[in-house]
C-alpha positions in Angstrom: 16.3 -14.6 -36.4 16.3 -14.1 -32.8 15.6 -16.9 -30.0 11.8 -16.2 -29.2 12.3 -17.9 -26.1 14.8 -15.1 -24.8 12.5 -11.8 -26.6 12.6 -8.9 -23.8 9.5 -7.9 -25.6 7.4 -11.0 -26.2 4.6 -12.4 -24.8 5.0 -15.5 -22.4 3.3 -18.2 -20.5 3.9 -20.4 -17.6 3.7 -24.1 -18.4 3.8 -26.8 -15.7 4.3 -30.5 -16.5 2.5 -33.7 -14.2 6.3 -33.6 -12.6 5.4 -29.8 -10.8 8.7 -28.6 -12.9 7.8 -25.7 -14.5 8.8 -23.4 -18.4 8.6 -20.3 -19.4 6.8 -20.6 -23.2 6.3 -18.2 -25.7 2.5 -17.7 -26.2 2.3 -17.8 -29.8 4.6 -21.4 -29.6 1.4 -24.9 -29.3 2.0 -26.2 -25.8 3.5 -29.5 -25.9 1.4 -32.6 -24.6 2.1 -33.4 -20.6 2.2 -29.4 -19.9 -0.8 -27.0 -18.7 -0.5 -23.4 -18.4 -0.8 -22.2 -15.1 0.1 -18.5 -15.7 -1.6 -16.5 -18.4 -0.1 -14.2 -21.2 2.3 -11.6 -19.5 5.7 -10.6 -19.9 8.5 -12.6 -19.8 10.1 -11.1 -16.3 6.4 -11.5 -14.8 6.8 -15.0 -15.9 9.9 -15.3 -15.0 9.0 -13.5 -11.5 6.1 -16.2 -11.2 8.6 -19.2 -11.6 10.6 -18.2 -9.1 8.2 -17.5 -6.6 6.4 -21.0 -7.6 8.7 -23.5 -8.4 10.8 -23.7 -4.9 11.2 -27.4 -4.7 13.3 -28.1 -7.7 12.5 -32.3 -7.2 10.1 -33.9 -9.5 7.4 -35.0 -7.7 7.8 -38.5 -8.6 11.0 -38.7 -6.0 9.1 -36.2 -3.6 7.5 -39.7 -1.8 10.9 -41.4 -1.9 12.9 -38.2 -0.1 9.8 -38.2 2.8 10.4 -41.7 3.5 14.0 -41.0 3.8 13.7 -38.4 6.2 14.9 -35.8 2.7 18.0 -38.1 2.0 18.6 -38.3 -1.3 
């Protein structure tokens, strides 16, 4: 049985959590509550290509208040 969440060939979504941290999800796989898919069925580089191009701020947003008040000091 292979991983379906590493199949060159399978169909993927986007998922993003309250947090802004993204996952790439198979399509066929129920989305687990606290995520929302905010890129359609595709393939799993265009997924993959979306992430990467999306997610550029690895911080959960819940410290994203904390790092401005302290000028991005962590």
């Amino acid at each position: 049985m292979t991983n379906p969440f590493e199949n060159e060939q399978g169909t993927y979504v986007v998922l993003m959590n309250e947090e802004g941290q993204y996952s790439l999800w198979p399509a066929f796989v129920h989305i687990p509550a606290g995520w929302e898919i905010v890129c359609g069925e595709t393939s799993r580089s265009a997924c993959i290509d979306y992430i990467s191009s999306n997610w550029t701020d690895l911080s959960p947003n819940s410290l994203k208040p904390a790092a401005e008040v302290h000028g991005g000091q962590q």
